[in-house]
C-alpha positions in Angstrom: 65.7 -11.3 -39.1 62.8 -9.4 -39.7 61.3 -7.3 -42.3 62.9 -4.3 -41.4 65.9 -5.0 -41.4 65.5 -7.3 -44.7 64.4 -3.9 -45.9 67.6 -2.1 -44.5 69.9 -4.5 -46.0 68.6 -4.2 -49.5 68.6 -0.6 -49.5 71.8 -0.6 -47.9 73.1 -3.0 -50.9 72.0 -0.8 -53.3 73.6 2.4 -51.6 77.2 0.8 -51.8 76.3 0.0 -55.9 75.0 3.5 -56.8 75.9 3.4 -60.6 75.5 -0.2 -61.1 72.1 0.7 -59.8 71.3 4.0 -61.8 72.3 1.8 -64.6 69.6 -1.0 -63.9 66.8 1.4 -63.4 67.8 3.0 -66.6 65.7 0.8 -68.6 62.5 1.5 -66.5 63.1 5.1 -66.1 63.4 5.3 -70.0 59.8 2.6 -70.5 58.0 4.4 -67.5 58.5 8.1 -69.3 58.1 7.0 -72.7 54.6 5.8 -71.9 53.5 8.7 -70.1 55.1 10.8 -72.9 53.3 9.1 -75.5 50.2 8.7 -73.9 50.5 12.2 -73.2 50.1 13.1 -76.7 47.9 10.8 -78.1 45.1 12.1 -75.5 46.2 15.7 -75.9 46.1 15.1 -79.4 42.4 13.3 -79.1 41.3 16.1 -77.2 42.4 18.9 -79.6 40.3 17.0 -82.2 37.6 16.8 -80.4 37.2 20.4 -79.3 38.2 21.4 -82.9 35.1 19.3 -84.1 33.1 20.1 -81.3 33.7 24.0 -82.5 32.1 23.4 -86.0 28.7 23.3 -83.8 26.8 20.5 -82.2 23.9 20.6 -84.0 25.1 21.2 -87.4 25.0 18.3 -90.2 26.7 18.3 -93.3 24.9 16.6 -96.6 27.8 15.6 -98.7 27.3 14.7 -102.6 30.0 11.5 -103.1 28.8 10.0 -106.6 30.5 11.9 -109.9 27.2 10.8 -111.9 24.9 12.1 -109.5 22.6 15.4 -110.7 22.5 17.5 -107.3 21.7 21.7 -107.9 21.0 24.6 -105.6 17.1 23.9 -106.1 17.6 20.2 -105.1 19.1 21.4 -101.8 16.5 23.6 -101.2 14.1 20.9 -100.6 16.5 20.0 -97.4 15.2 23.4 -95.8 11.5 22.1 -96.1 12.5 19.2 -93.6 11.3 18.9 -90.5 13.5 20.4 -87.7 15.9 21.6 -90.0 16.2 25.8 -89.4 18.8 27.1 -91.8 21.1 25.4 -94.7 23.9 26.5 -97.0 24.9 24.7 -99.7 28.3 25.0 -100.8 30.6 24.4 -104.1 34.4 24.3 -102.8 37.7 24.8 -104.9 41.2 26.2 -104.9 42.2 29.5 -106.8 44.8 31.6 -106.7 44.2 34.8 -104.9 47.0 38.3 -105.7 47.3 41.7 -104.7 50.1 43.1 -106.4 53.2 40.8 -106.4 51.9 38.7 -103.4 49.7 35.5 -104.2 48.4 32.3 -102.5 46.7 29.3 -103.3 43.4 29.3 -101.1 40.4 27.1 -100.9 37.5 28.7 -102.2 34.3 28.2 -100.8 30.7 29.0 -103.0 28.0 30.3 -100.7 24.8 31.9 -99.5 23.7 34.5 -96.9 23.3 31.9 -94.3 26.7 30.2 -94.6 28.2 32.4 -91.5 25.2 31.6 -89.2 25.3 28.0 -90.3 28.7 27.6 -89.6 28.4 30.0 -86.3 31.5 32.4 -87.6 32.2 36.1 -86.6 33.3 38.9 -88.4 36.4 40.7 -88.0 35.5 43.7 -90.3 33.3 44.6 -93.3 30.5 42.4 -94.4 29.5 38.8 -95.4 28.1 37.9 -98.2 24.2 38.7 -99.1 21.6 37.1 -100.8 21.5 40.5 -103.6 25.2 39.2 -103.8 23.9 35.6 -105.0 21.3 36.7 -107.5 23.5 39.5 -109.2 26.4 37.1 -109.6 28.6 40.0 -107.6 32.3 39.6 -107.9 32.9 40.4 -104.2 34.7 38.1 -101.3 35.5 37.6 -97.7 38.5 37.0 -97.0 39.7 34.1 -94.5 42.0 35.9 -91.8 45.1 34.0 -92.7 44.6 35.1 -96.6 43.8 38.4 -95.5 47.0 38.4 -93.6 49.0 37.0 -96.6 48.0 39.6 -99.4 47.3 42.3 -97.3 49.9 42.3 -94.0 48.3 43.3 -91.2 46.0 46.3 -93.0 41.9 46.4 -93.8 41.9 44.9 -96.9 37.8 45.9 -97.0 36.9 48.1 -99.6 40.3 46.8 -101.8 40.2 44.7 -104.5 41.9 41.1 -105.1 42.7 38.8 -108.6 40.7 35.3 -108.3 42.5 33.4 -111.3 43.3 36.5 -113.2 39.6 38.4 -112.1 39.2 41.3 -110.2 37.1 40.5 -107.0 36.4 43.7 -104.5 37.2 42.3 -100.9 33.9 43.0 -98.6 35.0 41.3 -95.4 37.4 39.7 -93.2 36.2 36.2 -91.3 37.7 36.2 -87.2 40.2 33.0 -87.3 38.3 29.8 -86.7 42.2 27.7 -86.5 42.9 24.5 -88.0 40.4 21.9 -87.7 41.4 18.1 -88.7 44.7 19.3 -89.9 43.1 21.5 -92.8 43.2 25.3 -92.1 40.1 27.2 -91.9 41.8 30.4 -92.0 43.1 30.0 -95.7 40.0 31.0 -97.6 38.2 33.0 -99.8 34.2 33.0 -99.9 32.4 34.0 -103.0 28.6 34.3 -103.4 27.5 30.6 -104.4 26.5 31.7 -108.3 30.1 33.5 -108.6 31.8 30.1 -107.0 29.7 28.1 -109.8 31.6 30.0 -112.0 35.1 29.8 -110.8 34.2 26.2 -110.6 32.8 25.8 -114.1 30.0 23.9 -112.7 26.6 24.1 -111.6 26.7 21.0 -109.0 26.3 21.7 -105.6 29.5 19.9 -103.6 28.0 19.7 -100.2 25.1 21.7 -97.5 25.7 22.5 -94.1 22.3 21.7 -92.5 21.8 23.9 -88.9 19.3 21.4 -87.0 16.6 23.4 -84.9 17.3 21.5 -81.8 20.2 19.6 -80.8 18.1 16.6 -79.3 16.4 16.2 -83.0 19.9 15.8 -84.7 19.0 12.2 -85.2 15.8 12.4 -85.8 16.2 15.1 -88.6 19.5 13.0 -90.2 17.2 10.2 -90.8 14.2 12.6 -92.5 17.4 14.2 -94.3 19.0 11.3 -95.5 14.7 10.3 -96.7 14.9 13.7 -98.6 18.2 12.9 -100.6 17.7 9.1 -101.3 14.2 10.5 -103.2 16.5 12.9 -104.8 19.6 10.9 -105.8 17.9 7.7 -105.7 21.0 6.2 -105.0 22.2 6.0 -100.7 25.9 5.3 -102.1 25.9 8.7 -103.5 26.1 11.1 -100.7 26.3 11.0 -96.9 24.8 12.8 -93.6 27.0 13.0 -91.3 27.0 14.7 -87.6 29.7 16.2 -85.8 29.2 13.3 -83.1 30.0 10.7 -86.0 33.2 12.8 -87.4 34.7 13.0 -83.3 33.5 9.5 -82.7 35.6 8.3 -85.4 39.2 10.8 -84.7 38.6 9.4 -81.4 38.9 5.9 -82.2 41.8 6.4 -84.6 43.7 8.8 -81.9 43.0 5.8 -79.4 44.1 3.0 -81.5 47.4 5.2 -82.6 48.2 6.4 -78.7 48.0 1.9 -77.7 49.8 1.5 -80.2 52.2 4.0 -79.1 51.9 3.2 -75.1 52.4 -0.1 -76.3 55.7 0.4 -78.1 57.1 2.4 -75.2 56.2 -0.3 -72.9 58.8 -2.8 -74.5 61.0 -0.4 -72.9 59.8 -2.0 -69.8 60.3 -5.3 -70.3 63.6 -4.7 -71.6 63.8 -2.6 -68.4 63.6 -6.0 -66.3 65.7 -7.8 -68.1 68.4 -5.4 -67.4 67.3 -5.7 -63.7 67.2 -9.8 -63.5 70.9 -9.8 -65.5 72.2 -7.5 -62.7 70.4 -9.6 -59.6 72.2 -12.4 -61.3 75.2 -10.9 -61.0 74.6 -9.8 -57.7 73.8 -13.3 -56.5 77.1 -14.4 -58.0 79.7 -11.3 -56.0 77.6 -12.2 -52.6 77.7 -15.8 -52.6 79.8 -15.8 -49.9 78.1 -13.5 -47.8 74.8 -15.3 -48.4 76.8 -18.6 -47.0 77.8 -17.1 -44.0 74.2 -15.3 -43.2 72.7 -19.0 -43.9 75.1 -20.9 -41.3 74.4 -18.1 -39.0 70.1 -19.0 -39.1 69.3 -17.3 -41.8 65.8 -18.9 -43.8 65.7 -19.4 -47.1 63.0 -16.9 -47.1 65.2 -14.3 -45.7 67.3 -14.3 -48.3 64.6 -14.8 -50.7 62.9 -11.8 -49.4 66.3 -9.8 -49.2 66.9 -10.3 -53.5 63.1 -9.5 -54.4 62.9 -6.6 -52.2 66.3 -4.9 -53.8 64.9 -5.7 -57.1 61.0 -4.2 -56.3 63.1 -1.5 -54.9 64.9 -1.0 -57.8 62.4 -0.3 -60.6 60.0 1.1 -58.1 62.5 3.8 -57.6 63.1 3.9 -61.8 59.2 4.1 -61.9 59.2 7.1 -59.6 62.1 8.8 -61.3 60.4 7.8 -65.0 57.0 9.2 -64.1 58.6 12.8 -63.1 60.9 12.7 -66.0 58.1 11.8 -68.5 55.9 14.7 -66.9 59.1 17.1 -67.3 59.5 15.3 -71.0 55.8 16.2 -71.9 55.6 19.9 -71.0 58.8 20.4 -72.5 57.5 18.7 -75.9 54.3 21.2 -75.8 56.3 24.3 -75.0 58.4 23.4 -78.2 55.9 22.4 -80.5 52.8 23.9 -79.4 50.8 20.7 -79.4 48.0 20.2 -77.3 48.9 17.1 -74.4 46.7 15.8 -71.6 47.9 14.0 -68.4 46.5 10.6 -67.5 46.8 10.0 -63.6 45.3 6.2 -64.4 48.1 5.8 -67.0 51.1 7.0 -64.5 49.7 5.1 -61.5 49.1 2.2 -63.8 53.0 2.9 -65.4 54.6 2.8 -61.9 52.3 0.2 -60.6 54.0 -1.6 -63.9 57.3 -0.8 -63.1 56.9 -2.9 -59.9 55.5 -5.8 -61.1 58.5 -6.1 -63.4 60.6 -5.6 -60.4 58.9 -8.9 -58.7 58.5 -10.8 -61.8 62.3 -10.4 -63.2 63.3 -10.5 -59.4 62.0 -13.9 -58.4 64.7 -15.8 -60.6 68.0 -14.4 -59.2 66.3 -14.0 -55.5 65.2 -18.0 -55.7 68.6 -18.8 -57.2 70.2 -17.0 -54.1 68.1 -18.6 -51.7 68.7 -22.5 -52.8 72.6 -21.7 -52.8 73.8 -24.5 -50.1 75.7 -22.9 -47.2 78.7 -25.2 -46.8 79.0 -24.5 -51.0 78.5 -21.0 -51.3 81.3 -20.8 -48.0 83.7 -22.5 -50.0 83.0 -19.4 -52.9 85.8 -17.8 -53.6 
């Protein structure tokens, strides 16, 4: 007998079965779309981090102050603008408050700022004005308005030229901030910035919280960190009391996280797999068993050993290479559906369904060889005698 028709027979076999077969392939369907479902995600979510990071500008560092002894004031920040390559900063103090107009209030962060904060930070206006420096040295009680507060207190109106409560104050809204989105799960949109002297206020402080430091040249971003993080040890005096950190750091680190959570998450699906051929090599089995006969009767007519051999393992590669196929559609189907409920951001992996069905199949042989050797040992006068 040749391959063909080994082929033929197995497929043939599996026809006259068709639940008992569904069934079986069940388990790899379920492992082959769970892993593209789940890998699915963990990229798209990788992705969406690293664009949202990548947005905050490539060649912007942020000088945080970590140590609660540590002395650091607007003037001590300004010494970062007299680095080398560095072209703008804007240091910041950062809070919550509650923000009303009329019966309506939120709890927002509040960020303390200069002038330069919107260039800095590469934001765009949606009406009005952004704070100016005149704003900063009269202590002004004026604020822009994040677009999702402006949308909370004010619907979908101007709110420029009205005037807001800060914890109980009167501040006289001067411009609404475009939406920027959410950006490591915190909203950007939820804010209200004050001129930095009015936030030290609100604060009840005079410490500077953190600076946003826009680097001249992307290339130098290194280069300038290192003089940066010079500038602030002779400062602070102590390097466990503040940071510089890069975009490139922050997405280099969500990246690694997102990767270790979407193995750990392929990985988990992937027992589905194995479960998967377990389920196949129980049903061979059981195959073997309701075809002894037949096997007899094909073995005192000629038939090898590796006939039969060939016949078992080819039925079983057939089996979860046909749940692999049927897995890899359905967890394509199973991801789109997920982002078109949720919203959430997913990304494909053509290496990870190849490698899924290629998977699948290799179950197939491995969880096929037992039942196929077991029929092809089966002694012909024996397996006659089968009833």
């Amino acid at each position: 007998m040749n391959g063909l028709q080994t082929i033929r027979m197995a497929l043939k076999s599996i026809k006259g079965n068709k639940v008992r077969a569904f069934l079986t392939m069940l388990g790899i369907i379920i492992g082959v779309s769970s892993v593209i479902v789940m890998v699915a995600i963990g990229q798209g979510s990788t992705k969406e981090v690293q664009d949202q990071i990548g947005s905050l500008g490539t060649n912007v560092l942020t000088v945080s102050v970590i140590g609660s002894d540590v002395t650091f004031k607007g003037e001590d920040a300004n010494q970062i603008q007299d680095v080398n390559g560095v072209e703008a900063i804007a240091p910041t103090i950062s809070g919550r408050v509650t923000v009303k107009n009329g019966q309506t209030n939120a709890q927002v962060s509040m960020i303390g700022t200069t002038s330069s904060y919107i260039d800095v930070r590469d934001l765009q206006l949606q009406s009005g004005r952004f704070i100016a420096d005149l704003d900063n040295d009269n202590h002004s009680k004026i604020a822009v308005l994040g677009s999702d507060t402006s949308q909370t207190l004010f619907g979908f109106g101007d709110p420029v030229g009205e005037s807001v409560k800060v914890n109980g104050t009167s501040y006289k809204v001067v411009g609404v901030l475009e939406s920027v989105g959410s950006s490591l799960g915190t909203s950007g949109d939820s804010t209200i910035i004050v001129p930095l002297s009015t936030g030290q206020r609100l604060s009840s402080t005079t410490e500077i919280g953190s600076v946003y430091v826009k680097v001249e040249n992307e290339d130098m971003i290194n280069f300038t960190s290192r003089r940066i993080e010079q500038t602030m040890y002779t400062i602070v005096g102590d390097a466990d009391s503040y940071s510089v950190s890069s975009q490139e750091d922050l997405m280099e680190t969500a990246t690694s996280v997102n990767e270790t959570m979407t193995l750990m998450l392929g990985g988990s699906a992937a027992i589905s797999l194995i479960v998967g051929g377990i389920g196949i090599m129980n049903i061979m089995l059981v195959s073997v068993s309701e075809r002894t006969k037949e096997i007899g009767i094909r073995k005192a007519i000629g038939a090898k050993r590796g006939n039969i051999l060939l016949q078992f393992l080819i039925e079983s590669m057939v089996l979860s290479s046909l749940g692999g196929i049927i897995g890899v559609g359905i967890g394509v189907i199973g991801a789109q559906i997920f982002t078109l409920t949720t919203g959430t951001t997913i990304a494909y992996s053509v290496p990870v369904m190849l490698l899924s069905f290629l998977f699948s199949l290799l179950v197939g042989v491995v969880f096929g060889v037992f039942p196929a050797n077991k029929a092809s040992k089966l002694d012909p006068i024996q397996a006659l005698r089968y009833e």
